[in-house]
C-alpha positions as CSV (number, residue, x, y, z in Angstrom):
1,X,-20.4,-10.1,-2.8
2,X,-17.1,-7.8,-3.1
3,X,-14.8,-7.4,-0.4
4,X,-13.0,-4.1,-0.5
5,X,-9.6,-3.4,2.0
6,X,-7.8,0.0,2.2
7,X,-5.0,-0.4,3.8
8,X,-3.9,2.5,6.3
9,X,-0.5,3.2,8.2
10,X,-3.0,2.1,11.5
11,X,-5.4,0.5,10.4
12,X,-7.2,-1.7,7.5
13,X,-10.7,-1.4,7.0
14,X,-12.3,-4.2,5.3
15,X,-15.9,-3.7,3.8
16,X,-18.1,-6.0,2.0
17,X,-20.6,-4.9,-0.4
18,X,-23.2,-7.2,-1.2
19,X,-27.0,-6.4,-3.1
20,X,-26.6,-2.6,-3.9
21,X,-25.3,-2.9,0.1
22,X,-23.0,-2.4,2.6
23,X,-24.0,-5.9,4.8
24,X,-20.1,-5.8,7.1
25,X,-17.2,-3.5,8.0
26,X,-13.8,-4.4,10.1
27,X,-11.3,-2.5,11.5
28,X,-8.2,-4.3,12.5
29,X,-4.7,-2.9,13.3
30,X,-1.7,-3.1,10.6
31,X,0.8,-4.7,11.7
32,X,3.5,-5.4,8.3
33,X,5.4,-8.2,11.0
34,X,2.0,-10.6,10.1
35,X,2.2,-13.6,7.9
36,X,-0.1,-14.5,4.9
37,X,-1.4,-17.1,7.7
38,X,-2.0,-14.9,10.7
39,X,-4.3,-12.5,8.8
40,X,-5.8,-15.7,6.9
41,X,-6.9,-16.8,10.5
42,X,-7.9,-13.0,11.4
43,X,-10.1,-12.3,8.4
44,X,-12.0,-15.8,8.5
45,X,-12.7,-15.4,11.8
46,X,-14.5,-12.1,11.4
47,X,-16.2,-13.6,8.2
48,X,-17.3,-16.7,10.9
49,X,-18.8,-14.1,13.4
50,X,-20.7,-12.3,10.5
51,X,-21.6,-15.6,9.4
52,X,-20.5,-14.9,5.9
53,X,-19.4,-17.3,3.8
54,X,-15.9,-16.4,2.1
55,X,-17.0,-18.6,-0.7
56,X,-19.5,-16.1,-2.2
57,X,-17.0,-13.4,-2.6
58,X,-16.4,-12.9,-5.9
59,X,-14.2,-10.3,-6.2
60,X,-11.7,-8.5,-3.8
61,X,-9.8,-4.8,-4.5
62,X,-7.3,-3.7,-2.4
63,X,-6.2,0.0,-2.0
64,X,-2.5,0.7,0.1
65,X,-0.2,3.1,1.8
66,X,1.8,0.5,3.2
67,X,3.9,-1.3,0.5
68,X,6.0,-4.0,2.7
69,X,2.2,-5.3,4.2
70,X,1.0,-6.1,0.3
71,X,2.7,-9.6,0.2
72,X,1.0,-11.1,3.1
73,X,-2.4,-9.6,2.0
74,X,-2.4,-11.0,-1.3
75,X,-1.2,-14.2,-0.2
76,X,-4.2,-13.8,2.4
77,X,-6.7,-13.2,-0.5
78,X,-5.0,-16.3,-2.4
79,X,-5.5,-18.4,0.4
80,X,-8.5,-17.6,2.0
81,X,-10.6,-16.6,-1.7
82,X,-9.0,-18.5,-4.1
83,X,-8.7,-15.0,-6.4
84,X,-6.6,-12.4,-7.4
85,X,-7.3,-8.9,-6.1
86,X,-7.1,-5.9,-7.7
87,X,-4.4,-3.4,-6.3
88,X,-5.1,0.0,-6.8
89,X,-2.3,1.4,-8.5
90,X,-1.4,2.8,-12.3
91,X,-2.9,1.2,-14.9
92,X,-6.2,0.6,-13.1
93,X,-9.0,2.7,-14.3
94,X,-10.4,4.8,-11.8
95,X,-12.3,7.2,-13.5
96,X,-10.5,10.6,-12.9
97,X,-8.0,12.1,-14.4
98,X,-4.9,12.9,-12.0
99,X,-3.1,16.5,-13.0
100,X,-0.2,15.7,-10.4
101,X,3.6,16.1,-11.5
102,X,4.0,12.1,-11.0
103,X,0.7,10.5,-10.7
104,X,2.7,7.6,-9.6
105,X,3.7,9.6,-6.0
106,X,-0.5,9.9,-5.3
107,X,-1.5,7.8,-2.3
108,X,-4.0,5.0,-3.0
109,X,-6.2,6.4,-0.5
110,X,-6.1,9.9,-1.9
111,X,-7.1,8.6,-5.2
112,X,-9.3,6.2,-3.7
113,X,-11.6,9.2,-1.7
114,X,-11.7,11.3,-5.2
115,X,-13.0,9.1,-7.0
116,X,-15.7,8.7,-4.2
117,X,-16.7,12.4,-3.7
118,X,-16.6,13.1,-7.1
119,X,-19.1,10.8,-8.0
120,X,-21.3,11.3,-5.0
121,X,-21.2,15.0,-4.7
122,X,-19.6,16.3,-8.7
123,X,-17.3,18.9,-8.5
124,X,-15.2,21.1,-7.4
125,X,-15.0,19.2,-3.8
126,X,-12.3,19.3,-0.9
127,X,-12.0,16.0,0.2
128,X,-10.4,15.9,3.7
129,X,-9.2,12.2,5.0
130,X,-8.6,12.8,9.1
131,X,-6.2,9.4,9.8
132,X,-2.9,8.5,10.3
133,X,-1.9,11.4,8.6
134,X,-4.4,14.5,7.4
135,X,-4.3,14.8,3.4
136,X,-6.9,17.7,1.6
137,X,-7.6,16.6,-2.0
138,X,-9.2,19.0,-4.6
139,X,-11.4,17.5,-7.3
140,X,-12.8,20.1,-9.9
141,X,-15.7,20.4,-12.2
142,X,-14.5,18.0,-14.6
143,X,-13.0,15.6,-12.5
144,X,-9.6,16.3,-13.0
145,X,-7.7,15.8,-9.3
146,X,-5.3,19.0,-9.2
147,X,-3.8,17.9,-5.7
148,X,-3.6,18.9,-2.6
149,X,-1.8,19.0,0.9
150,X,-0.6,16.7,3.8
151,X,-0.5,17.2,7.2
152,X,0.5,15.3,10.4
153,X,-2.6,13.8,11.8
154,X,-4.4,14.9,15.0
155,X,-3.3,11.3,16.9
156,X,0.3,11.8,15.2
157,X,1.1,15.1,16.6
158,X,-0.2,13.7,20.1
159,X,2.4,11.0,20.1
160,X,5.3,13.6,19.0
161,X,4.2,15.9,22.0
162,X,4.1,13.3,24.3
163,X,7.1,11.3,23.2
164,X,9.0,14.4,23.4
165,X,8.0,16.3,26.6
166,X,9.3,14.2,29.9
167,X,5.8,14.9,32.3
168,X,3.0,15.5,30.1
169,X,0.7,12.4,30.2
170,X,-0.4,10.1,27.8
171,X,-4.5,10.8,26.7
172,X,-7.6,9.9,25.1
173,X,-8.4,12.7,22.6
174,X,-12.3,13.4,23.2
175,X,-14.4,16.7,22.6
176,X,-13.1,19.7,24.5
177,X,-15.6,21.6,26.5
178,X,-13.0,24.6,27.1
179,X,-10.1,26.0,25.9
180,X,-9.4,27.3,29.8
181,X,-8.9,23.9,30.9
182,X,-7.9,23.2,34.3
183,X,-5.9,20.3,34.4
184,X,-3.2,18.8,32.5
185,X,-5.2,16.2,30.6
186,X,-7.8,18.9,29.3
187,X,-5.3,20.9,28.9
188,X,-3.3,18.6,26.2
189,X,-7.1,17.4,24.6
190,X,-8.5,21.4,24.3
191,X,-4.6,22.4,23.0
192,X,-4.6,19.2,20.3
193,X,-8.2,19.3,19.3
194,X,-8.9,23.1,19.0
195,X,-5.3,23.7,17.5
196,X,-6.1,20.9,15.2
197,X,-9.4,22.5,13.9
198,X,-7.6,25.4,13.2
199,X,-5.0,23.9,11.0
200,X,-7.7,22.0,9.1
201,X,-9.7,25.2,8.4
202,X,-6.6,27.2,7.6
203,X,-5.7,24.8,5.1
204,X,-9.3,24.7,3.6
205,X,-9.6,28.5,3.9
206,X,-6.3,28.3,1.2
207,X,-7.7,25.7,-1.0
208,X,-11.1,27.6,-1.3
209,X,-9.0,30.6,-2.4
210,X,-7.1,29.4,-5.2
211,X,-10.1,26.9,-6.1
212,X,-12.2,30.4,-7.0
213,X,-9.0,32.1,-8.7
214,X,-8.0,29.1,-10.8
215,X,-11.2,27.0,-11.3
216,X,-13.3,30.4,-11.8
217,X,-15.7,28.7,-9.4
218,X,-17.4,30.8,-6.6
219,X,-17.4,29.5,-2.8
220,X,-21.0,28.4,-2.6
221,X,-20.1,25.8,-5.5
222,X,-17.3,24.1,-3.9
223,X,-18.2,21.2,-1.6
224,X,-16.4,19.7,1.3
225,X,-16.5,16.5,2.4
226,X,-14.7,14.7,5.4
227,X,-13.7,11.1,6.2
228,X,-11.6,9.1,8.4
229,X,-11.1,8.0,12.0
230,X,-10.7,11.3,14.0
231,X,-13.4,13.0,11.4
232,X,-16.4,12.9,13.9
233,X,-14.4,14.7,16.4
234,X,-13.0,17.4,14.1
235,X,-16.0,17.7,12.0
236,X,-18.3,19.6,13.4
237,X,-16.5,22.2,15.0
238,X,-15.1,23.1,11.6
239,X,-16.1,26.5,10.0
240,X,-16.1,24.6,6.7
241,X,-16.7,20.9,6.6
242,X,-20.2,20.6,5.2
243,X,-20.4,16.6,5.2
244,X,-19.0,13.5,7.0
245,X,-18.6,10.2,4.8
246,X,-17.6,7.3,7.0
247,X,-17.4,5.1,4.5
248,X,-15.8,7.6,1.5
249,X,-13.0,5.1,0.9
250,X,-14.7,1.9,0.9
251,X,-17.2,3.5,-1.6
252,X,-14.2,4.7,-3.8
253,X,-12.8,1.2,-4.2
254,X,-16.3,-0.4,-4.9
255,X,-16.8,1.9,-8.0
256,X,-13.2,1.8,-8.6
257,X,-13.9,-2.3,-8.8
258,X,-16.8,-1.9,-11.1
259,X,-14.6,-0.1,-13.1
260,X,-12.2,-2.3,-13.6
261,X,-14.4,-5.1,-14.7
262,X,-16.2,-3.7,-17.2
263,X,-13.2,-2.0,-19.2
């Protein structure tokens, strides 16, 4: 039994892997102000309502975009597993080659997806990670991740609106049935979430481009895959994204494990 965390700027998702099987998945909130204790007492407690027991775990990797939260989660893994996790990071052996300026400046997460898609769906593949913020990866045919862009993410720009306009409400983003909306609340949701699909299909529309002029690939080749927590509600009113992985990330940092151990 592996347990696998990827921690985001919202939220951590915990996974555990057990028999060729995904048997349990969490989502609980980051918050870097928690001790080693308080998530000790958070994470056996979901392990107590799954009734899992923490003592068949046998490995743990852990995958980050928040450094300052990494202390109280190892000490959490310590305490709770008795082992040491693996932190995604350099010097772990992920299985693709990354052709950025600094490798060292790639999010965990980004790496984390690649390595996912790549070996679920080859290459070349867009790999599109709706969260906290929006980042669009580009693995090619060889496995080589060339980079990518980063965007604010549909939730994120909702909180700038609203914290910066005095009388526009507060709202739950849901699927708009209208662009002509005829209040103030439908107005905001059809504004954020069609305005949003644009930007993620104008920024796939670019990658496809120079994916075909540098890769030499044509269109029908390339593959695009979407994850993350608003990727439901984006997905399938985009022009391009073909597939929705859920569980992209969690799948990254299983292989990434089995990886690791058998260097």
């Amino acid at each position: 039994m592996i347990l696998l965390i990827d921690v985001g700027n919202t939220n951590i998702v915990l996974g555990i892997h057990d028999n060729e099987k995904y048997i349990a998945s969490w989502r609980i909130s980051t918050d870097s102000k928690k001790t080693s204790d308080e998530y000790s007492i958070q994470v056996m407690q979901l392990f107590n309502q799954a009734k899992l027991n923490p003592e068949e775990v046998e490995g743990i990797i852990i995958s980050s975009v928040v450094p300052n939260i990494m202390h109280s989660l190892e000490n959490m893994v310590r305490k709770c597993f008795c082992k040491e996790p693996i932190v995604v990071g350099p010097g772990i052996k992920t299985g693709i080659n990354i052709k950025y300026d600094n490798p060292r400046e790639v999010g965990a997460d980004r790496v984390v997806d690649a390595v996912a898609a790549y070996e679920m769906y080859g290459g070349p593949t867009i790999v599109v990670d709706l969260g906290t913020a929006s980042t669009f990866d580009v693995v090619n045919k060889k496995g080589q991740y060339l980079g990518g862009s980063i965007a604010p993410g549909l939730k994120t720009s909702l909180d700038a609106l609203i914290n910066r306009t005095a009388q526009l409400p507060r709202i739950e983003l849901h699927e708009p049935t209208t662009a002509i909306a005829k209040n103030t609340t439908e107005s905001i949701n059809a504004g954020m979430v069609f305005g949003y699909i644009g930007l993620i299909d104008g920024i796939i529309e670019e990658l496809i481009k120079e994916i075909i002029k540098k890769e030499k690939n044509s269109k029908d080749e390339i593959k695009i895959v979407s994850t993350g927590g608003y990727s439901e509600l984006l997905a399938s009113e985009s022009k391009y994204i073909e597939i929705v992985e859920n569980d992209l990330t969690l799948e990254g940092l299983r292989l990434i494990y089995e990886r690791t151990i058998k260097k």
